[in-house]
DOPA-962986 format. One record per residue (C-alpha): residue in one letter; x, z, y. Coordinates in steps of 0.2 Angstrom, whole numbers, plus 5000, padded with zeros to 4 digits. Example, Ala and Ser with C-alpha at 12.3 -4.5 7.8 and 13.67 -1.06 7.14 Angstrom:
2
A506250394978/S506850364995/
//
This chain:
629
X500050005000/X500649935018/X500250115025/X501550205013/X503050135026/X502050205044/X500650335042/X501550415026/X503450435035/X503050495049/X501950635040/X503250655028/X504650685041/X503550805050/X503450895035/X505450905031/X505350975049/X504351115044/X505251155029/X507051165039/X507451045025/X508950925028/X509650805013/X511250795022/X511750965020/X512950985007/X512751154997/X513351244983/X511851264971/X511751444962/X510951434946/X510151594936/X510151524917/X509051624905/X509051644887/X507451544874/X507451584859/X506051464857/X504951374868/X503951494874/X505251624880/X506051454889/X504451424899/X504051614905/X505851614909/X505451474920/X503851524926/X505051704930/X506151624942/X507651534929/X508551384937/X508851354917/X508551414900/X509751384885/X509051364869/X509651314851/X509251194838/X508751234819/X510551224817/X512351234822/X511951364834/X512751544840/X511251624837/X510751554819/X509151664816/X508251574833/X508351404829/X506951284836/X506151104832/X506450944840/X504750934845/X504751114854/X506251074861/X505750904871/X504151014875/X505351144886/X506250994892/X504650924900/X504151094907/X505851134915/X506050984922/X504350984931/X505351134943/X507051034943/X507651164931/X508751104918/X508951154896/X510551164889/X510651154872/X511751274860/X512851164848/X514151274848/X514751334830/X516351274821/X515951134809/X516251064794/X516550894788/X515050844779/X513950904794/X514850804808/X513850664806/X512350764807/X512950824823/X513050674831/X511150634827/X510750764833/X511550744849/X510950584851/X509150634847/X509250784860/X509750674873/X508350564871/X507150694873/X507750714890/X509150884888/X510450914900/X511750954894/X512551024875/X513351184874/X514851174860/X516351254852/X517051124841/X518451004849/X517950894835/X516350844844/X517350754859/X517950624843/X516350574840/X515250434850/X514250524861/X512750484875/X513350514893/X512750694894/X513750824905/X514650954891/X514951114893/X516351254883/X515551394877/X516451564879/X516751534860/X518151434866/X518851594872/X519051514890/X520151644898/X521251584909/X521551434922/X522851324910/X521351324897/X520051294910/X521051154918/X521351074901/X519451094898/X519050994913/X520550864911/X519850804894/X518050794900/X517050964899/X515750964913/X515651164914/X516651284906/X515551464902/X517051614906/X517551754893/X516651904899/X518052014900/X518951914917/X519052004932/X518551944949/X520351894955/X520451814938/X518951704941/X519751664958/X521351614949/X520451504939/X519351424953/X520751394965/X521551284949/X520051174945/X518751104951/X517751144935/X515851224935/X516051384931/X514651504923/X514851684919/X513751824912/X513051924923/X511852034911/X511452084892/X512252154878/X514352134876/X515352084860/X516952184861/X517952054857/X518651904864/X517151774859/X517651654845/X519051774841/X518151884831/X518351874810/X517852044808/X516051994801/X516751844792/X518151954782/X516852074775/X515851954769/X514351964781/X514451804789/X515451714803/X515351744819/X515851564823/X514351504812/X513151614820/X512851734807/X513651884814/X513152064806/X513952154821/X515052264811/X515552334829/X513952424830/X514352504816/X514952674812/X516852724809/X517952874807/X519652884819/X521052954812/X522952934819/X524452884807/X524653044802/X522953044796/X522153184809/X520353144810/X520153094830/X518153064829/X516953064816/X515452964811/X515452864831/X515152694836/X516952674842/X517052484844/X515152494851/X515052424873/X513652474882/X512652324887/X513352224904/X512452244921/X513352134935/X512052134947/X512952214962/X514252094961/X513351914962/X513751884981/X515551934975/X515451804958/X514751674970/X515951694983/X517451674968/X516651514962/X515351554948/X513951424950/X512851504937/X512351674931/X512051694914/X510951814905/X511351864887/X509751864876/X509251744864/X508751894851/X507951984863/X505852004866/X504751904877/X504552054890/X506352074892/X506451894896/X505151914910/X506052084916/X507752024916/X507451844922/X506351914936/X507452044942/X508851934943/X507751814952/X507451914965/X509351984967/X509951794968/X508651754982/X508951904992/X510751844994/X510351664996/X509151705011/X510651785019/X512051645015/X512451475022/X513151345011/X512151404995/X510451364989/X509651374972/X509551264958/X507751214956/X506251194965/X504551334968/X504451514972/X503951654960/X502451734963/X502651904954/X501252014949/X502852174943/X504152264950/X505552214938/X506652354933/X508252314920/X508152514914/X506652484908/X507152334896/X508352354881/X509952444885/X511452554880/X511652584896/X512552484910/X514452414912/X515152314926/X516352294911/X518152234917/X517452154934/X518452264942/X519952294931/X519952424920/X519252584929/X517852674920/X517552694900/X516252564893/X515952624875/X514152684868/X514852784855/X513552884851/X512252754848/X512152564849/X510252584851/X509352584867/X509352714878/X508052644892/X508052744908/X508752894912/X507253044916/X508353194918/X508653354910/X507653484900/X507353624911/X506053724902/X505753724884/X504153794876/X503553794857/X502353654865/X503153564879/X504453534889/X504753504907/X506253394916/X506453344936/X506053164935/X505253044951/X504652924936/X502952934930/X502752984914/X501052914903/X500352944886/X501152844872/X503052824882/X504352834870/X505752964874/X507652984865/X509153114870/X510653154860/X510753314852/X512053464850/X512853364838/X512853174849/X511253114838/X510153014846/X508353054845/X506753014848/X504953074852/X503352994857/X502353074873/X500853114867/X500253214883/X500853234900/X499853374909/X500453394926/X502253384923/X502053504906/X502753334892/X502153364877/X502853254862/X502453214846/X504053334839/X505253454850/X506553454835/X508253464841/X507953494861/X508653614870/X508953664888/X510053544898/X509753374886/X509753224894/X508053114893/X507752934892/X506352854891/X506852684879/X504752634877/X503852624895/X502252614890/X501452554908/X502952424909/X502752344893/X500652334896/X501152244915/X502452124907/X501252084892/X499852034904/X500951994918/X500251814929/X501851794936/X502051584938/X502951484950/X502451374963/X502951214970/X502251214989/X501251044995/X500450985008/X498950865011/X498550715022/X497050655022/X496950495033/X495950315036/X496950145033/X496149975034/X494550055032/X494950145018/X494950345016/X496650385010/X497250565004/X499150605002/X500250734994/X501850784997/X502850904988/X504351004993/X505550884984/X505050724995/X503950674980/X502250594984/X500750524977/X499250444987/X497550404980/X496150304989/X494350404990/X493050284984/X491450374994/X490150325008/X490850375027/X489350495031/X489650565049/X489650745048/X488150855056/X489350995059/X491050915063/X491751095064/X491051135048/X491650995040/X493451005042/X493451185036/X492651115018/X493851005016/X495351135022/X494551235010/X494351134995/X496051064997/X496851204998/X496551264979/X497751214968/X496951334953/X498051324937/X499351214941/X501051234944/X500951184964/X500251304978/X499751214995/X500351255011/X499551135022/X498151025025/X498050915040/X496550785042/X496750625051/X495150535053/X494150435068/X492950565065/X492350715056/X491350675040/X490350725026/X491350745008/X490150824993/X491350964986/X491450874970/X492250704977/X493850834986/X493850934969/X494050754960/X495250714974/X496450844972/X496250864954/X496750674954/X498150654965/X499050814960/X499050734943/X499950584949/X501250714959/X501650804943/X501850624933/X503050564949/X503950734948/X504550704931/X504750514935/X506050574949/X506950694940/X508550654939/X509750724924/X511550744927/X512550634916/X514450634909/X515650524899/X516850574889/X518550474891/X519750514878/X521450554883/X522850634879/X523250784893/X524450914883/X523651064876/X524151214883/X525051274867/X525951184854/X525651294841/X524051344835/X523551494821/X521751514812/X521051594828/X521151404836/X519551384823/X519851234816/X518851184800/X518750994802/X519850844803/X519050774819/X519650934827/X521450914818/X521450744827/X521050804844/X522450924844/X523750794838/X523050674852/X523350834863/X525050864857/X524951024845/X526250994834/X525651134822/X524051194817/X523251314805/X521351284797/X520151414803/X519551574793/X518051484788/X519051344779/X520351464773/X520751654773/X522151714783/X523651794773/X523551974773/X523552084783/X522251964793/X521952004812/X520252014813/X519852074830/X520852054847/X520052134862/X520452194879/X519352354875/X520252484872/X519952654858/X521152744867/X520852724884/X518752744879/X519352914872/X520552984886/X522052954877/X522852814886/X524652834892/X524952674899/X526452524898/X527852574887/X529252484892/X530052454875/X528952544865/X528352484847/X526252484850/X525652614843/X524452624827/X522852744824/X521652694809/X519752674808/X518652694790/X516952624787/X516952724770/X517252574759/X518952484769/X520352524782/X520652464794/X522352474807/X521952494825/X523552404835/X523952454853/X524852324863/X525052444878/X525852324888/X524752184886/X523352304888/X522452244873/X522152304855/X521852204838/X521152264823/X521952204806/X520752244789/
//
């Protein structure tokens, strides 16, 4: 239609104008990626504010008990990209020979349906033929400092996602070396290892870490002893983190080069999705309201019907972990189950009830834990609060001065489970005459539009007045679609009469066509692999390089490793195998670091599970301790 290149521009640029909106601008975007472990967590991730969901496929995933269908992947896709939010897809296990094939498939199945990028571990996957979709590292990679990052970038990668346990000026380091995109974790639970250097699952026979069948032996319980075989702790989940919370610290992250905040969670519920994803929504946009030069990722606003609150989610309590350096002890070792949030101490006990000092509010059918005399953790239900008098379902083991949490919030979880929180995209209408004909625009915050021609009678309206309030009115609902409208203004010769129905049509109509010309417009990132042959960062490589194909042998002899060791999964390790290498520390968690030893052998303290041994090394200077089985 002629009237798209007058009547429709200038309305458009009007509307720019209002919004402060300027293409020219050149920002950093700031993405807040959520967990899916299915389609349904992905979409209420997206409906609580996620620039971005990661999700896995049946197989080959990090997560290998939430796998997903084609079909409900390619549904999320769809959904997501209706708010220019993106879904990653996790490929990123090692893999073997007979299953590379599949892989490539895959990938190429995935990328039809419209993902945007693949998450992988596995150099071999850079051998194969792939679509041009951007690639991103995993962590798995153990992608720790700037020469592996810059090696990462210079054969290809897109994104590399950072080891949790870097620093602040270590992520500097490593932005002021690449130009990279960098993604960090921000929230959710910790492995205590390096990622894709743990073999302590896959040596006791419980699975690998690097197929995504971990049994998080590091949850477990151990007894400590030192070499001369003093018992230092008993029964206590000494490899065991509390669960990461790094949400004073995203202005920091941004302002060090992370592009996207990561939440861990692909085992967890559908409440703590909305919790998590929404708290961190709002965090993110209080910064971004305040900073120039940085914008989020996708499009719409959040309208929230909860106050978020992450203590009131699954948690072990919080770490800032090594953000910081090593400053403050991040172990749970007295449980690795949830605490929830802190209440406050006992102060009166009765045969019946118990009081604490607590500003929460505490209802009938809250779950409550504390850790008794002997550092047990243990639970009661509420069954009656009567004016501050708590009343539970067993007072076993309480006493004066015990700490409460409260790990089931009975309220919370009822507000999450029946929470309307959805997200918006803001429109606006025009409804104009050209060439006679009645004509009714839409406009979206994107630059998006769709316009639609009003087949009725021109009745001349009694009530002129009245008129244009109707249709201000009826134009003005958007009901259960994803767009809220923010304007209506009416153009005509003169005010006429439109039956209710005929606008209700309208709107239903053209915002119809908007949602189809939203998805028509999106436009996916896309990335081509260009082999080459940049040097590894090392020559020589042991199992923990996790090779278990020849695709990946070829990679590293195209990279210039002149030796190199099959992975754990292919082959076990000679023995003694080093099964764990972490930058968390027993000693330190205990109080019984003594610093660098200039000199020094490492020293050497022993942890039982009842049925094996294993030899805790201290590499003092490195700051770093490995366990050998």
């Amino acid at each position: 239609m002629e009237f798209e290149e007058s009547t429709s521009l200038i309305f458009l640029s009007r509307y720019l104008r209002l919004h402060k909106t300027d293409n020219l601008q050149q920002m950093n975007k700031i993405e807040l990626l959520a967990p899916a472990k299915n389609a349904e967590a992905g979409k209420i991730a997206i409906n609580c504010g996620a620039d971005a969901v990661y999700i896995g496929y049946q197989k080959f995933g990090a997560r290998a008990a939430v796998g997903n269908s084609l079909k409900d992947i390619s549904e999320l896709a769809s959904y997501a990209h209706l708010f220019n939010a993106r879904v990653y897809v996790t490929v990123n296990t090692v893999l073997f020979d007979h299953e590379l094939d599949e892989v490539q498939k895959l990938i190429y199945q995935l990328y039809e349906l419209g993902v945007d990028a693949f998450i992988i571990q596995d150099y071999g996957i850079l051998e194969m033929d792939l679509p041009p979709i951007p690639i991103f590292a995993s962590t798995q990679m153990h992608n720790h400092n700037p020469d592996q990052i810059r090696f990462l970038e210079k054969v290809g990668f897109k994104r590399a996602i950072l080891a949790r346990e870097l620093s602040l000026k270590q992520i500097e380091e490593i932005r002021a070396a690449t130009n990279i995109d960098l993604e960090f974790f921000v929230h959710g639970a910790l492995c205590v290892c390096y990622s894709g250097q743990c073999y302590f699952s896959q040596a006791i026979k419980k699975g690998s870490a690097n197929r995504g069948e971990c049994a998080q032996p590091c949850r477990s319980y151990y007894d400590l002893s030192d070499e001369s075989g003093k018992t230092i702790a008993k029964n206590r989940f000494i490899l065991s983190p509390k669960d990461l919370n790094l949400s004073g610290y995203l202005r920091q992250l941004m302002d060090a080069g992370i592009s996207s905040f990561k939440i861990e969670g692909r085992l967890k519920d559908l409440n703590y999705v909305k919790n998590i994803t929404a708290f961190y929504r709002k965090k993110t946009d209080e910064i971004l309201e305040s900073s120039r030069g940085f914008k989020k990722a996708s499009s719409g606003k959040v309208i929230f019907d909860f106050v978020p609150d992450p203590e009131k989610s699954f948690n072990r309590g919080f770490t800032n972990y090594f953000i910081e350096g090593r400053k403050s002890k991040v172990s749970s070792f007295d449980s690795p189950k949830s605490l929830g949030k802190y209440l406050g101490k006992v102060q009166e006990l009765t045969p019946l009830y118990f009081k604490i000092e607590t500003s929460e509010v505490l209802a009938n059918g809250d779950g409550l834990c504390f850790f008794d005399a002997k550092k047990n953790l243990l639970g009661l239900r509420l069954n009656k609060n009567e004016s501050g008098k708590l009343y539970p379902d067993s007072l076993n083991g309480l006493f004066i001065g015990a700490e409460v949490y409260r790990n089931h919030d009975q309220e919370m979880t009822k507000k999450l489970e029946t929470s309307g929180t959805v997200r918006k995209i803001g429109v606006r209408f025009l409804l104009h005459e050209f060439e006679n004909k009645i004509v009714l625009e839409v406009f979206d915050e994107d630059n998006n539009r769709a316009n639609l021609i009003i087949e009725t009678e021109k009745i001349p309206a009694n009530n002129p007045e009245k008129a244009i309030e109707t249709i201000k009115k009826q134009l003005s609902k958007s009901g259960e679609t994803i767009f809220e409208v923010t304007g209506v203004e009416i153009r005509l010769s003169q005010a006429l009469f439109f039956p209710a129905s005929v606008l209700n049509d309208s709107r239903r109509l053209i915002l119809e066509q908007l949602s189809a010309e939203r998805l028509k417009n999106y436009k996916p990132d896309t990335s081509t692999i260009i082999k080459n042959d940049f040097p590894f960062p090392e020559n020589e490589l042991d199992f923990k390089a996790n090779i278990v194909n020849e695709k990946a042998v070829a990679f590293y002899k195209r990279h210039g490793v002149t030796s190199l060791t099959y992975g754990f999964e292919k082959e076990t390790p000679t023995a003694p195998a080093e099964i764990m290498t972490t930058k968390y520390c027993v000693k330190f968690q205990m109080g019984l670091c003594t610093g660098k030893k200039e000199g020094a052998s490492e020293d050497v303290m022993f942890m039982n599970d009842n049925q094996r041994k294993y030899k805790l090394v201290f590499d003092c200077n490195a700051c770093k301790m490995k366990v050998v089985l």
